[in-house]
C-alpha positions as CSV (number, residue, x, y, z in Angstrom):
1,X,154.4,-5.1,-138.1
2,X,154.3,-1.3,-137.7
3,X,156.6,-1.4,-140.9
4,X,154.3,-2.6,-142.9
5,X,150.9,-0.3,-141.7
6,X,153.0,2.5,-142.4
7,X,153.7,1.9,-146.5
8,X,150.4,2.1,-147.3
9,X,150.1,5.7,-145.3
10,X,152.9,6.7,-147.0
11,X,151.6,6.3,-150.7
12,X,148.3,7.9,-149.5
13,X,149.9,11.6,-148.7
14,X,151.9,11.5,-151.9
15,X,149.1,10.9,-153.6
16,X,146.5,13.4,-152.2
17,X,148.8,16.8,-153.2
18,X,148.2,15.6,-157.0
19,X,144.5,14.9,-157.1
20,X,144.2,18.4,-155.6
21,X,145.7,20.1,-158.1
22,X,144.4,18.6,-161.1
23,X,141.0,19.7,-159.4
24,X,141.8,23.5,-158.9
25,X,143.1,23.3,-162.9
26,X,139.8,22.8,-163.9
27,X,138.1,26.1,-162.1
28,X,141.1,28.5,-163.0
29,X,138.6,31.1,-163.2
30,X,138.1,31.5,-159.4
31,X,134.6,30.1,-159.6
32,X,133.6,28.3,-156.3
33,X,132.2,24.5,-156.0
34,X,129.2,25.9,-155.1
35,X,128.1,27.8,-157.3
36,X,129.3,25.6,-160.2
37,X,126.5,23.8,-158.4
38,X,123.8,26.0,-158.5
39,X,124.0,27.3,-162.4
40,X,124.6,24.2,-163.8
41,X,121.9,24.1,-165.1
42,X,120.4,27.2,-165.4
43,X,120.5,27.8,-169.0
44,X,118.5,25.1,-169.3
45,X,115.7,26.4,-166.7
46,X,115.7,30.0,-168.4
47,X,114.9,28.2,-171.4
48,X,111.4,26.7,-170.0
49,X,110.3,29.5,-168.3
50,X,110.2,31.8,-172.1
51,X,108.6,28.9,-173.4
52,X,106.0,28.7,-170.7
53,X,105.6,32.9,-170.7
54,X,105.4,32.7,-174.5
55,X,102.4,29.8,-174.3
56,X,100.7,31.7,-171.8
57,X,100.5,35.3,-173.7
58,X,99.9,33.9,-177.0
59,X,96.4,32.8,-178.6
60,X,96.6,29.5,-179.7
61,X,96.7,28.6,-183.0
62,X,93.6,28.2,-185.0
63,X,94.0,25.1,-187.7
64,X,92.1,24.4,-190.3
65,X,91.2,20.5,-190.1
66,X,92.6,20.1,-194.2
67,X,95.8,21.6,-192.8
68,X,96.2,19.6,-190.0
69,X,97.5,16.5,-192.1
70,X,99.8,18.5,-194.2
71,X,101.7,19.6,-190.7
72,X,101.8,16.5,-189.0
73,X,104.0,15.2,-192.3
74,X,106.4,18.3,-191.9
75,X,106.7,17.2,-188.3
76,X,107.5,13.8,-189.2
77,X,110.4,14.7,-192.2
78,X,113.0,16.1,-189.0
79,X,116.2,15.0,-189.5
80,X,117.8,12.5,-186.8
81,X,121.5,12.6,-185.5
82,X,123.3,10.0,-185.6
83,X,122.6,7.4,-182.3
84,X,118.6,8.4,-182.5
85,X,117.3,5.7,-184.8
86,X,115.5,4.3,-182.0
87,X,113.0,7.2,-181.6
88,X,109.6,7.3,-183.8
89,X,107.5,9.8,-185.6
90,X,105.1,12.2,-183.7
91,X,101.5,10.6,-185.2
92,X,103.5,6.8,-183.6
93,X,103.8,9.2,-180.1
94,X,100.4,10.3,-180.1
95,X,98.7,6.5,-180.4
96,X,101.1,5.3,-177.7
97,X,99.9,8.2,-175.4
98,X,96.3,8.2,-176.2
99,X,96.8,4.0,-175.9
100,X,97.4,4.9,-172.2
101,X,94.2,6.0,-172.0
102,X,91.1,3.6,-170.2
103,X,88.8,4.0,-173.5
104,X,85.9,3.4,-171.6
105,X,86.7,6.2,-169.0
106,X,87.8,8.8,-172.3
107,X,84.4,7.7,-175.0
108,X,85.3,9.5,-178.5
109,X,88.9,9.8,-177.8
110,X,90.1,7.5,-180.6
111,X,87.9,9.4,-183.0
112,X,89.9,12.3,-182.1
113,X,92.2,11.9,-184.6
114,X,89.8,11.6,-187.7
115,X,90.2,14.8,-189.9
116,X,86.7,15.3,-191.0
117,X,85.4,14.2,-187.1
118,X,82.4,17.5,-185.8
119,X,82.5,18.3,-182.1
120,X,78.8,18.9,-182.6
121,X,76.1,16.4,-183.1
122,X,73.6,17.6,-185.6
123,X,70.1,18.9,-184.6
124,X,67.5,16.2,-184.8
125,X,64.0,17.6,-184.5
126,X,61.2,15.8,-183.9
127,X,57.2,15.6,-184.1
128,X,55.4,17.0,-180.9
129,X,52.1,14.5,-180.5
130,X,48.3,16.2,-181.3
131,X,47.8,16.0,-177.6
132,X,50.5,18.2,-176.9
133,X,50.5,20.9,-178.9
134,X,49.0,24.5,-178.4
135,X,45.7,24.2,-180.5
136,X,41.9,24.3,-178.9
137,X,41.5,20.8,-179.0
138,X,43.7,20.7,-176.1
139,X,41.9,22.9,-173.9
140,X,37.9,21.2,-174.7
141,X,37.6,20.3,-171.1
142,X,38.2,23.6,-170.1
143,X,36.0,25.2,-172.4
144,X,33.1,22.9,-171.4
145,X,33.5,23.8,-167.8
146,X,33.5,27.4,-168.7
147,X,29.9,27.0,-170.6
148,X,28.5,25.3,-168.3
149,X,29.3,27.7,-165.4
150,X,28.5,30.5,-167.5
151,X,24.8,28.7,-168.5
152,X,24.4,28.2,-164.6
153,X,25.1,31.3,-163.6
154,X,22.6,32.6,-166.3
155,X,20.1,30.4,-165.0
156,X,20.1,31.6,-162.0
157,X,19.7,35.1,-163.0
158,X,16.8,34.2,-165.5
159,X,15.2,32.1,-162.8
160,X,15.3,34.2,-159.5
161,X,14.1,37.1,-161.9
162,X,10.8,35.4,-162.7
163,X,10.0,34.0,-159.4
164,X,10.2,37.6,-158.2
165,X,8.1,38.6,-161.2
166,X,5.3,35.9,-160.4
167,X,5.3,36.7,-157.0
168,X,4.9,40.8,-157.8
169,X,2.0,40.0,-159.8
170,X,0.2,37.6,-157.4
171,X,0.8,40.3,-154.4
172,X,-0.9,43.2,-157.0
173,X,-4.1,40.9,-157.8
174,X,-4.5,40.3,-154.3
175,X,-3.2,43.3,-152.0
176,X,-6.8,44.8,-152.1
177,X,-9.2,41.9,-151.2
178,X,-5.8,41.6,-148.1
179,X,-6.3,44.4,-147.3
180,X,-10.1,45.3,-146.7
181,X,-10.3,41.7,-144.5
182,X,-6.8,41.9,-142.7
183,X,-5.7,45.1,-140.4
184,X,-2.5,44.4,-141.2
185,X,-0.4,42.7,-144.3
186,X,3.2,42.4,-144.7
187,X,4.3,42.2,-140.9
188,X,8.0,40.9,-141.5
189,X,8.3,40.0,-137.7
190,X,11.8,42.5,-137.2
191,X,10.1,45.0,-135.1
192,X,8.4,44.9,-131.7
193,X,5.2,46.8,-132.8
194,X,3.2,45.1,-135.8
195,X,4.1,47.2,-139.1
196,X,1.9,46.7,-142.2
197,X,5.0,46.5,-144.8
198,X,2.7,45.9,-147.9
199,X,5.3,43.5,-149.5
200,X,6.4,40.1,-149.7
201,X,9.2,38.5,-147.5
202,X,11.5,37.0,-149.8
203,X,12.9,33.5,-147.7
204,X,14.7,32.3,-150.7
205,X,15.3,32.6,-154.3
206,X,11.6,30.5,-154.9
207,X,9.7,30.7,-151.9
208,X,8.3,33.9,-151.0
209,X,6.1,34.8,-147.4
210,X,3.3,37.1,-146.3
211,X,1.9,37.3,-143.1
212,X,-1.8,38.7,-142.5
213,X,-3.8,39.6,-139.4
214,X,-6.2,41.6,-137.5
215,X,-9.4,39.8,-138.2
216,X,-12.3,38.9,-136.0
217,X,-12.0,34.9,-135.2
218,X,-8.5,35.2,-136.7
219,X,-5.1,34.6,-135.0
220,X,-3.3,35.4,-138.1
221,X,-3.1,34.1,-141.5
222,X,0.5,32.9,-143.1
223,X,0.5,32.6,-146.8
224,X,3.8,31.0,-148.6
225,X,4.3,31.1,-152.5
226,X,6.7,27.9,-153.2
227,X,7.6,28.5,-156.9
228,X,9.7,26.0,-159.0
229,X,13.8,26.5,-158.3
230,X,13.8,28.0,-161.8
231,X,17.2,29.5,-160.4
232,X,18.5,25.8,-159.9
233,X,19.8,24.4,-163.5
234,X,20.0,20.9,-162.2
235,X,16.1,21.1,-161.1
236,X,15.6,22.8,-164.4
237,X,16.5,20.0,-166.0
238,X,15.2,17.4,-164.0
239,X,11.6,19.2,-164.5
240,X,11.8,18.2,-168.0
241,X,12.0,14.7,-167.0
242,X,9.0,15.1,-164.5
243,X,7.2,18.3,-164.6
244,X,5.9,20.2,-161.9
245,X,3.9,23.1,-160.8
246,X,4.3,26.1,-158.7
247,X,2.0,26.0,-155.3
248,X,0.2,28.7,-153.0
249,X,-0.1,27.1,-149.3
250,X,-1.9,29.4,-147.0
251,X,-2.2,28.6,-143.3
252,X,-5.1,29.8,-141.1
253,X,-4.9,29.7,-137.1
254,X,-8.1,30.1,-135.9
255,X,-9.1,31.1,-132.0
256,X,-10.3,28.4,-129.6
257,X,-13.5,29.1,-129.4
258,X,-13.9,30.1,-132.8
259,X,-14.0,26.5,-134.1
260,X,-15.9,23.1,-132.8
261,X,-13.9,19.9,-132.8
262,X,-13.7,18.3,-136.0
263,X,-11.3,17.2,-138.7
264,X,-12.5,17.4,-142.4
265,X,-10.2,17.2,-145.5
266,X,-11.2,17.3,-149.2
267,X,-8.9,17.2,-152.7
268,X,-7.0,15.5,-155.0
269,X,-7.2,11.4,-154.7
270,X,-3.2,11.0,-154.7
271,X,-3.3,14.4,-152.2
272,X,-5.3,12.7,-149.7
273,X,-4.0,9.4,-149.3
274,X,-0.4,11.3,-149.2
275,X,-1.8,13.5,-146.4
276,X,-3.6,10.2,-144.9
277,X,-0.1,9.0,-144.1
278,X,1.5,11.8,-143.3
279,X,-0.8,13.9,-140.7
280,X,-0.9,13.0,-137.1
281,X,-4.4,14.1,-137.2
282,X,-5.8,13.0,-140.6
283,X,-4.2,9.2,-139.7
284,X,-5.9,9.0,-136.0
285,X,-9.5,10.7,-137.1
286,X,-9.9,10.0,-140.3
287,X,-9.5,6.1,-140.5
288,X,-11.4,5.1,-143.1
289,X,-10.2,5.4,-147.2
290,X,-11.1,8.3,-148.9
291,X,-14.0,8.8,-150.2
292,X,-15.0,10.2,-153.8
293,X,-16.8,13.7,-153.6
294,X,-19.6,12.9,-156.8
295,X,-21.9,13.1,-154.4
296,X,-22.2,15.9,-153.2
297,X,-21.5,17.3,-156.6
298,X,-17.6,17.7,-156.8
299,X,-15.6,16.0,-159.8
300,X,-14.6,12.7,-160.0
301,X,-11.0,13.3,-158.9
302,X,-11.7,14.6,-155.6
303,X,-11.9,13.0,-152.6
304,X,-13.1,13.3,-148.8
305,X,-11.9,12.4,-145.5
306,X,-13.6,13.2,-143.0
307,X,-14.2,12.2,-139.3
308,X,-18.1,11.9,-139.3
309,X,-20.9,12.7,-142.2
310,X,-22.7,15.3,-140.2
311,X,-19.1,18.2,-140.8
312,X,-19.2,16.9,-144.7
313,X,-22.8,18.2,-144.8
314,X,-21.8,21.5,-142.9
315,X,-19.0,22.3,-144.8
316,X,-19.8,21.4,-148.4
317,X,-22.7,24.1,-148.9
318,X,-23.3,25.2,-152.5
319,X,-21.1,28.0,-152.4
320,X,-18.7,26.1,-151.0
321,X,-19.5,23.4,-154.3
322,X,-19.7,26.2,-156.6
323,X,-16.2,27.4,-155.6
324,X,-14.2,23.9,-156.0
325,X,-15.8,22.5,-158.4
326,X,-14.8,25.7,-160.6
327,X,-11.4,25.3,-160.1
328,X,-10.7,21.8,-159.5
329,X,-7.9,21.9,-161.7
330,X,-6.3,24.1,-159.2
331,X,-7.1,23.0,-155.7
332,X,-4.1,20.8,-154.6
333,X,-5.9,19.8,-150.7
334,X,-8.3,21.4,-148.2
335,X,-7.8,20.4,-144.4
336,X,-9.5,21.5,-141.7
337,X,-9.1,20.3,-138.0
338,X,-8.9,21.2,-134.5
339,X,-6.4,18.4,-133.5
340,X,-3.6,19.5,-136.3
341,X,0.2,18.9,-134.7
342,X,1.7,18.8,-138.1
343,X,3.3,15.9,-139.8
344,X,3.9,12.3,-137.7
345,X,6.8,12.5,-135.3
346,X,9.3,9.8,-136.4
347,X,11.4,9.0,-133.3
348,X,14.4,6.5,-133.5
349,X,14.2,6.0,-129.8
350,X,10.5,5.7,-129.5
351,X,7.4,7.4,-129.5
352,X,6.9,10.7,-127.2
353,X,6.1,10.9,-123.7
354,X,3.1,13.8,-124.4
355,X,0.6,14.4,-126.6
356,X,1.5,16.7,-129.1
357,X,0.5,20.6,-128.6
358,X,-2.6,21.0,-131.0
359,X,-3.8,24.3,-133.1
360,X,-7.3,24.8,-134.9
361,X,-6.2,25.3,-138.2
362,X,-7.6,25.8,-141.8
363,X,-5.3,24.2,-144.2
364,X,-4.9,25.3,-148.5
365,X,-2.7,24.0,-150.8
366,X,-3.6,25.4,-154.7
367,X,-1.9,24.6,-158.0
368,X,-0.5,27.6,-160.1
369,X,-1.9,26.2,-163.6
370,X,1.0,26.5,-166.2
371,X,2.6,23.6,-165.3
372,X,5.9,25.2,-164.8
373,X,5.5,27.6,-167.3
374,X,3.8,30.0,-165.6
375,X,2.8,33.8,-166.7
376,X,2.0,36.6,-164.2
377,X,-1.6,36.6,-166.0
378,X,-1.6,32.9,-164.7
379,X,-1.5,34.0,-161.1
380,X,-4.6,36.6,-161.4
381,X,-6.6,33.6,-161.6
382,X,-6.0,32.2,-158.3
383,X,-7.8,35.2,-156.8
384,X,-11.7,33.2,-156.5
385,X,-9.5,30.8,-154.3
386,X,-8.2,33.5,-152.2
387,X,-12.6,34.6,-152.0
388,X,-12.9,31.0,-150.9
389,X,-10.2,31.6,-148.1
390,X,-12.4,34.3,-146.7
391,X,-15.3,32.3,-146.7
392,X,-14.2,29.2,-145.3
393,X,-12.9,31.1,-142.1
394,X,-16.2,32.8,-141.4
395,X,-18.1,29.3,-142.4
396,X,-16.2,27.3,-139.9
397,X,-16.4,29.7,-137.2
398,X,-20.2,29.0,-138.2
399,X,-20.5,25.6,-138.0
400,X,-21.6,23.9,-134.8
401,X,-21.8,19.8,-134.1
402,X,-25.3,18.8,-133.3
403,X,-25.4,16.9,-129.1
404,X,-24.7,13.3,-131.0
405,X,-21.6,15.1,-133.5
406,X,-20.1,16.4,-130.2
407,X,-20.6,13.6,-127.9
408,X,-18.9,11.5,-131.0
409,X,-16.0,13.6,-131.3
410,X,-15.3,14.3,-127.7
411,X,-15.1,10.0,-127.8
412,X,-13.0,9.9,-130.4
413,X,-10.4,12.2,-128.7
414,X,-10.2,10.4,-125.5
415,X,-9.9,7.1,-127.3
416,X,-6.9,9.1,-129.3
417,X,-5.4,10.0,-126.0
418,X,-6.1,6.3,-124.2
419,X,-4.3,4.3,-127.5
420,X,-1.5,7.4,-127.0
421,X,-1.0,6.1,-123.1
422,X,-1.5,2.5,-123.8
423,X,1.4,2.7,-126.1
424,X,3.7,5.1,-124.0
425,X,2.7,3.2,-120.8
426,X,6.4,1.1,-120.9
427,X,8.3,4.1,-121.5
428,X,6.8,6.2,-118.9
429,X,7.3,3.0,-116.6
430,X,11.2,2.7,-117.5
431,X,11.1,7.3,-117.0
432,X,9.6,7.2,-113.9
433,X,12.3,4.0,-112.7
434,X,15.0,6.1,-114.0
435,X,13.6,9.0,-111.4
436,X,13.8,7.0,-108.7
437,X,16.8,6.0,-109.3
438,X,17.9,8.8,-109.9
439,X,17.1,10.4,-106.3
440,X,18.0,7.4,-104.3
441,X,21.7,7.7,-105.9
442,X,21.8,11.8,-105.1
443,X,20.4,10.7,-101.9
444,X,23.2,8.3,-101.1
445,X,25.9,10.3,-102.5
446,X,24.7,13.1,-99.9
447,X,24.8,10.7,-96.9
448,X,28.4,9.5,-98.2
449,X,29.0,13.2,-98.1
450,X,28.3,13.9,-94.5
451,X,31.7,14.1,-92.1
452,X,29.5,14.0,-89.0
453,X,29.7,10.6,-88.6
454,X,26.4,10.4,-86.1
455,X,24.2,13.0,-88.6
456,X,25.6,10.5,-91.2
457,X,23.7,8.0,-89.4
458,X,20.6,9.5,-88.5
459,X,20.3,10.3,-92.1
460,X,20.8,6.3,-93.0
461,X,17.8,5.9,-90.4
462,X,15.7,7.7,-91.8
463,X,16.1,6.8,-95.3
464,X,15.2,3.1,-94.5
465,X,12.4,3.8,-92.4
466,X,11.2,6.0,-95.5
467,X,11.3,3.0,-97.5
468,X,9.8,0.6,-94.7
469,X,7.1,2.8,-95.4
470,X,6.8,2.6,-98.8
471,X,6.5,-1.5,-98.5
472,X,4.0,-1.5,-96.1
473,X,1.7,1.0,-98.0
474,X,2.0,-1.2,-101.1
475,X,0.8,-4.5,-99.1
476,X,-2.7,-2.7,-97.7
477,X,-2.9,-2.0,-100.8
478,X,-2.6,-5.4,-102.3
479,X,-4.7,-5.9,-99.3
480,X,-7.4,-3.7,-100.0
481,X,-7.8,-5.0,-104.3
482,X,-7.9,-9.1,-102.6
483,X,-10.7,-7.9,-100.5
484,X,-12.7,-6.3,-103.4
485,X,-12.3,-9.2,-105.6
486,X,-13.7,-11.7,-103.0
């Protein structure tokens, strides 16, 4: 057995000396495995890297797309070696490489290879619409916000400039005849002591102020020039629709005992039904409808309220005639009364626990004539009225009710104030309840308060027998009105 393991051994050694030396014949040179190893291919790599530096420093070429063709067929006339009939022409290469390609991924890729194919896509210009382009018509909206801004604004300037001008030439006309009847005119209220300004207190752009006093029977006298809002297009405008005229109100307050008691009204027909309405004192003293003035010589479209006949016959005097009936055309209302509180209090919650504080007051409301289109000349002719004014102060301070005018007057007041407590008679129930309530709740809330639990009930005492009290006082008198009926 050991005979035969070791032939084989044998013809291993005698074979390994002469595969050794046929190996060191073919590196006679001295060159070592290893570095056969490493250049073996090193020409090769030297070669790629000149390539690559020469691709890098270079430009690219720039061809021509009619020489393009012409250098693809030189490309494709190479020459093969024997054993390469298998390979194909470069333009066969290129659609097998660009068939690799997802054509949905690469768009235009196939197109690539068309000679007359243009990277760029030509210009296609097209029409802007109207609305869009840089002309006028664009901007009309603008424009037409711009004029009328601009025609405002000129409004306003025109329109505050001849308010100011009417009311400079109404003051001129009628600063003299102010000033021989009134100490003082002009008083503008900003300083303690009473200063005669001799002007006009502007309150707005249309309504213009001037206060007067320092006359005998005379608290003061407040006159107001309400022109048209001439500075106001919109009202401008709106005037053409519905004209208007400009007013002078003037307001005299008159000392207590400078007047008797009376309420007397006389003007237009529409004026004094308006004023009917409106007026706390006019509604409650003047019942009846008004009545036409003919006779006692006024025109036909005036009209009277009054509360009896005796104070029409005292006030309407000829002179007193003479100066409305000469310029009805301007004389808006004329009110007199010593019960005047202004217009109606309108009260969501319900009517007012007092009577309103009363003032004896003379009342005059005239028409600038123009109609809107009023001159400074226009407003010299309101100065008669202003004569009438005068009068009518020292002509009421005149006047005195007869015994049978006063006893009727002082009746009508206190049936005035009885209808005023009938009707407020609930409420002043429901006040008064709320009082009591009201201090039997503090009351309690101060007992509750109390630490000293014995003063706490002392306090309690008292409270009810307070009350007892109250019961008892109510049943002799329930007593007392059972007895006086029987």
């Amino acid at each position: 057995m050991r005979s035969v393991l070791l032939i084989p051994t044998l013809l291993l050694l005698l074979a390994l000396p002469v595969s050794r030396g046929r190996y060191n014949d073919d590196f006679d040179d001295g060159e070592d495995l290893a570095d056969f190893d490493d250049n073996d291919f090193a020409e090769f790599e030297d070669m790629n890297d000149d390539q690559a530096a020469e691709a890098e420093t270079a430009p690219p070429p720039r061809v021509s797309p009619s020489s393009q063709p012409e250098e693809d067929e030189d490309e494709a006339t190479v020459e093969l070696e024997d054993g390469q009939d298998g390979f194909e022409d470069s333009e066969t290469q290129d659609q097998d490489i660009y068939s690799k390609y997802d054509q949905e991924e690469f768009e235009g890729i196939g197109d690539m290879d068309k000679p007359g194919h243009s990277m760029k896509d030509p210009l296609i210009i097209t029409k802007v619409p109207a609305h869009l382009q840089n002309s006028w018509e664009s901007y009309y909206m603008e424009i037409l916000m711009v004029t009328g801004l601009l025609a405002y604004i000129m409004n306003y300037i025109i329109g505050k400039n001849k308010n100011s001008r009417l009311a400079q030439a109404w003051f001129n006309s009628h600063r003299e005849l102010l000033e021989s009847n009134f100490a003082l005119v002009g008083d503008d209220g900003t300083s303690k002591e009473a200063v005669s300004t001799g002007k006009l207190n502007q309150e707005n752009e249309h309504i213009y102020n001037l206060w007067c006093s320092g006359r005998v029977c005379c608290e003061g006298m407040l006159i107001q020039l309400k022109f048209l809002k001439r500075q106001d297009l919109l009202n401008v405008l709106a005037r053409m629709m519905r004209p208007a005229c400009d007013q002078v109100q003037i307001k005299v307050t008159l000392n207590d005992e400078d007047m008797d008691t009376f309420v007397f009204a006389v003007g237009t027909k529409k004026a004094m039904a308006r004023l009917q309405k409106e007026m706390q004192d006019l509604s409650e003293f003047c019942g009846d409808k008004p009545k036409s003035g003919s006779k006692y010589g006024l025109p036909e479209s005036l009209a009277i309220l009054t509360e009896m006949g005796e104070v029409t016959d005292g006030v309407m005097d000829n002179k007193m005639v003479h100066y409305i009936t000469n310029h009805a055309d301007k004389v808006e209302s004329i009110h007199f009364s010593d019960q005047f509180s202004g217009p109606k209090v309108m009260q969501e919650e319900g009517q007012p626990l007092k009577l309103p504080e009363t003032k004896k007051t003379l009342l005059f409301t005239f028409n600038v004539p123009g109609m809107g289109n009023t001159s400074p000349k226009d407003m010299d002719t309101l100065l008669p009225l202003m004569n009438m004014v005068i009068y009518s102060i020292d002509k009421v301070k005149k006047l005195r009710l007869n015994r049978e005018g006063k006893q009727k007057a002082d009746r009508n007041r206190a049936r005035v104030e009885e209808n005023f407590l009938k009707q407020t008679h609930a409420q002043r129930q429901e006040a008064a309840q709320t009082r009591r309530e009201e201090k039997k709740r503090a009351e309690k809330e101060r007992i509750m308060n109390e630490e000293d639990p014995e003063r706490q009930r002392r306090l309690e005492e008292a409270a009810q027998r307070r009350e007892q009290k109250k019961i008892e006082k109510k049943q002799m008198k329930m007593k007392q009105i059972k007895v006086k009926a029987m």
